[in-house]
C-alpha positions in Angstrom: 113.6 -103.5 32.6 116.3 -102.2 30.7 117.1 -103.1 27.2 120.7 -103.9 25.2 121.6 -102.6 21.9 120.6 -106.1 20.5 117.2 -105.9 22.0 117.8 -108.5 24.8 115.6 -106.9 28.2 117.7 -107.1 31.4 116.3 -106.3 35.3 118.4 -103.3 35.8 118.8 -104.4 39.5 120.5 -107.2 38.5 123.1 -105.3 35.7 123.7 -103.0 39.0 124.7 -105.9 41.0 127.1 -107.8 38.5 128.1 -103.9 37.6 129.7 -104.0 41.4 131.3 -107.5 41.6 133.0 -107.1 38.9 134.4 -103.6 39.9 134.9 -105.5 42.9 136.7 -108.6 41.7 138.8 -105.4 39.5 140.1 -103.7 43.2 142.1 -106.6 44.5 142.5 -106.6 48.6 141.8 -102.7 48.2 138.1 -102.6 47.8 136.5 -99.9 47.2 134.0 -97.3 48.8 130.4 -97.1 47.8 131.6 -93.4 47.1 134.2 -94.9 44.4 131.4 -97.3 43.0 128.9 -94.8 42.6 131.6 -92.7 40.5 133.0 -96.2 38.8 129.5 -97.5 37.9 127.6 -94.6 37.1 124.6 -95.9 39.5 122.8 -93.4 41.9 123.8 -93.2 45.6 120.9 -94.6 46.4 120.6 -97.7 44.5 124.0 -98.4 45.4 123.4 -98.1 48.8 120.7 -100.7 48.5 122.2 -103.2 46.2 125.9 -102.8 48.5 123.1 -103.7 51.4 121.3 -106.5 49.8 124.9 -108.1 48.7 125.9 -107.6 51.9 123.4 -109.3 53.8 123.6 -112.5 51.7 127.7 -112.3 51.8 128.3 -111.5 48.3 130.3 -108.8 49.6 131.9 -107.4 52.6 131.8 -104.4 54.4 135.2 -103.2 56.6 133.7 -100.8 59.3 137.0 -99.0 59.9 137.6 -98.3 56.2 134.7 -98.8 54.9 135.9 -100.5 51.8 134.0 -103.1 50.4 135.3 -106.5 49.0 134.1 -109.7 47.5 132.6 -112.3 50.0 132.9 -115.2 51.0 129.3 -116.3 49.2 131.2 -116.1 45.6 133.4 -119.2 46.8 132.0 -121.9 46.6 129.7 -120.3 43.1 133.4 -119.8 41.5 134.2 -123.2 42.3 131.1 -124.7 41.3 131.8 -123.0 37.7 135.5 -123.9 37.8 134.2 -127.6 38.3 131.7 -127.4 35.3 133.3 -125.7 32.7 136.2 -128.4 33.3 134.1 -131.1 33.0 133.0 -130.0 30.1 136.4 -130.0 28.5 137.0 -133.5 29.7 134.3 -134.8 28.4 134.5 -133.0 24.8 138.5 -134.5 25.0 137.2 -138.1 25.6 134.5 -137.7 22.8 136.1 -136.2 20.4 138.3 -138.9 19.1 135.1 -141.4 19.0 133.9 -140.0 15.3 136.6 -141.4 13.8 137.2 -144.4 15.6 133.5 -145.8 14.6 132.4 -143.9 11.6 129.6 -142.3 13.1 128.4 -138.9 14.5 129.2 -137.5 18.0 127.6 -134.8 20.0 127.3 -133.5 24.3 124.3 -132.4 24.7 123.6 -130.5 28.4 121.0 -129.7 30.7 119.2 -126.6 30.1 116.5 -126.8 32.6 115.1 -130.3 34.2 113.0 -131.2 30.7 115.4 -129.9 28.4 118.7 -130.7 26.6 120.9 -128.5 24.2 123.3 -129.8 22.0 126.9 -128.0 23.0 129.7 -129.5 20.8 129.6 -132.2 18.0 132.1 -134.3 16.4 131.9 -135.8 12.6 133.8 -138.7 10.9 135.0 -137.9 7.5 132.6 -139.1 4.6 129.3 -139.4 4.7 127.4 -138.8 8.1 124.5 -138.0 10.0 124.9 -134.1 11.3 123.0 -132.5 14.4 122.6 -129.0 15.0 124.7 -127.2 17.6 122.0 -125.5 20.2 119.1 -128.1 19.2 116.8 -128.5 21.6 115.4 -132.2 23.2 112.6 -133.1 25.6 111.9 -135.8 27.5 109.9 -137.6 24.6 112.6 -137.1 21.7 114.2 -140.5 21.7 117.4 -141.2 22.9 117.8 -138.4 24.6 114.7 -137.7 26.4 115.3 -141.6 27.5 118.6 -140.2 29.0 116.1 -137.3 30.2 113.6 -139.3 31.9 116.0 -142.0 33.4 117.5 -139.2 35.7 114.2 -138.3 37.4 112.8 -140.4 40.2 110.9 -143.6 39.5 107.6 -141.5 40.2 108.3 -138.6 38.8 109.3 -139.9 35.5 105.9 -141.9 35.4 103.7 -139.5 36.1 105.4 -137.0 32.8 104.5 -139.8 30.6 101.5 -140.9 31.7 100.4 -137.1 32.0 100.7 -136.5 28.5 100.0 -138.0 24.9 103.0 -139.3 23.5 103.9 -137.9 20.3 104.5 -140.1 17.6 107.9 -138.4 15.7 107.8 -141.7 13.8 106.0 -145.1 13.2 109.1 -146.6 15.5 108.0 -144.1 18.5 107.0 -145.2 21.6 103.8 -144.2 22.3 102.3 -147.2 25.1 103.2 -145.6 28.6 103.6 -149.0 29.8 106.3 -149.5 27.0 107.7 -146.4 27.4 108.0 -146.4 31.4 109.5 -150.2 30.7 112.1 -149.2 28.7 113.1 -146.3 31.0 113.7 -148.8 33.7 115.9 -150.8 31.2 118.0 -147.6 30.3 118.9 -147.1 34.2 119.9 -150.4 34.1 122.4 -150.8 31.4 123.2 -147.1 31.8 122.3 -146.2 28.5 119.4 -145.6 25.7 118.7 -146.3 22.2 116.3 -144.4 19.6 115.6 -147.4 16.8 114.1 -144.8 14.3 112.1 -143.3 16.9 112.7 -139.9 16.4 113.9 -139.5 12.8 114.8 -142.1 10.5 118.8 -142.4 12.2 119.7 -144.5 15.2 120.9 -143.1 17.8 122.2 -144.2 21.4 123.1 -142.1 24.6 124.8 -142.2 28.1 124.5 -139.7 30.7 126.8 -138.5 32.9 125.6 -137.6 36.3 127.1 -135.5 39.2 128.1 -136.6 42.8 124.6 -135.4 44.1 123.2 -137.8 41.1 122.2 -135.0 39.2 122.3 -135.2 35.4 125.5 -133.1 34.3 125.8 -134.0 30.7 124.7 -136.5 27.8 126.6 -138.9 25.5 125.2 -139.0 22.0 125.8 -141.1 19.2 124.1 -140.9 16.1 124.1 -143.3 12.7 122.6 -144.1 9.5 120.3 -147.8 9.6 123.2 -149.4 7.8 125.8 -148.0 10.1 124.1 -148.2 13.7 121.7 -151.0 14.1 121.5 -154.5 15.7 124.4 -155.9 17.6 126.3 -152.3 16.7 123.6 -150.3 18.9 125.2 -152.7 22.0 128.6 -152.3 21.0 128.0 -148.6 21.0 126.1 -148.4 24.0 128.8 -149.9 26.2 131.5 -147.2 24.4 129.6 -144.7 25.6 128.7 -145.9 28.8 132.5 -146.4 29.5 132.9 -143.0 28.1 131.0 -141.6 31.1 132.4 -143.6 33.6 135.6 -142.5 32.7 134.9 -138.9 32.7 133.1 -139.4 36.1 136.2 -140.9 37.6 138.2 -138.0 36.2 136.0 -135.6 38.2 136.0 -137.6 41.1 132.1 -138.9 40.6 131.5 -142.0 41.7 129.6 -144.4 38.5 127.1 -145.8 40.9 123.8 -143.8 41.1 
């Protein structure tokens, strides 16, 4: 593997293929030869033969036999609008959230899948005064209240039983769940009102959260709202709830998602 200046390792095969899409993507309808990528990218004839040949053959690029230019394929479609679609849902959630700090008082944040038992924080919103703040790039698991709630409630019935009866629970506070039995009960009630609540369980703040899933069911993004006791707590936690549960719905509608899971 190779290494950047900053001391981040990269699999130089991989730096070799983006290295020719993006000359690619730079030739327009021209294309180019693997002669004028060898010379454009620096790489060895041979390894560009081999990585034109390996793109080739899964249709990330195109090969004209009478020219023997090579373009993008038809492979990077439906990736590009795969990315188009997320990066715009991104913005229409952080649009619909943003507003929300000040409207309630309280602490706002999207937090989004990293990997299936992991959420990062991406954006956050703050009300002026006095508030509870969250760290942008924070990492959650499935056991870390609210949102490892959100977390557990997208994975099947099964599956999410089995992660917490397969491990202790780790108690973050005296409020935390640590009963499977509670815990798998309270999962089931999240997927029914379409959102969760942390009651202290993971730090001394409240905290509720919705997610918002893609049209294959799959969790896209998460809904978090945070408070002080005295600003988020009984009847409040409800009203909140629902917000952000309507919050999602809307956002889903926007992207064409249908709320029903």
């Amino acid at each position: 593997m190779g290494a950047k200046p900053d001391g981040k390792y990269q699999v130089p095969a991989v730096v070799g293929a983006i290295s020719v899409l993006n000359e690619l993507a730079g030739t327009g309808e021209a294309g180019a030869t693997q002669s004028e990528l060898v010379e454009a990218t620096g790489l060895s004839k041979s390894t560009m033969h081999n990585l034109l040949s390996t793109l080739d053959s899964h249709g990330f690029v195109r090969r004209d036999n009478g020219s023997r230019q090579y373009r993008l394929g038809p492979a990077l479609i439906p990736l590009g609008n795969e990315a188009t679609r997320q990066v715009k849902l991104v913005r229409t959630t952080l649009d619909r959230v943003a507003p929300l700090a000040a409207e309630y008082g309280l602490s706002f944040a999207v937090a989004q899948p990293i990997d299936p038992d992991e959420l990062r924080i991406i954006s956050r919103f703050y009300p002026p005064g006095v508030h509870v703040g969250i760290t942008i790039g924070s990492a959650y698991g499935p056991m870390d209240g609210a949102l490892g709630k959100i977390l557990l409630s997208s994975k099947e019935e099964a599956v999410a039983r089995k992660l917490i009866k397969g491990r202790k629970l780790p108690a973050h506070t005296r409020a935390t769940i640590t009963s499977p039995e509670s815990l798998i009960e309270e999962i089931a009630e999240v997927r029914t009102r379409g959102w969760s609540v942390s009651h202290g369980e993971f730090n001394e703040n409240n905290a509720v959260a919705a997610g918002i899933w893609g049209s294959g069911g799959e969790l896209e993004l998460v809904l978090l709202a945070l408070g002080f006791p005295t600003q988020l707590d009984g009847d409040r936690l409800t009203e909140i709830g629902e917000v952000l549960r309507q919050a999602s719905q809307e956002i889903m509608a926007t992207a064409g998602v249908s709320s029903d899971r």
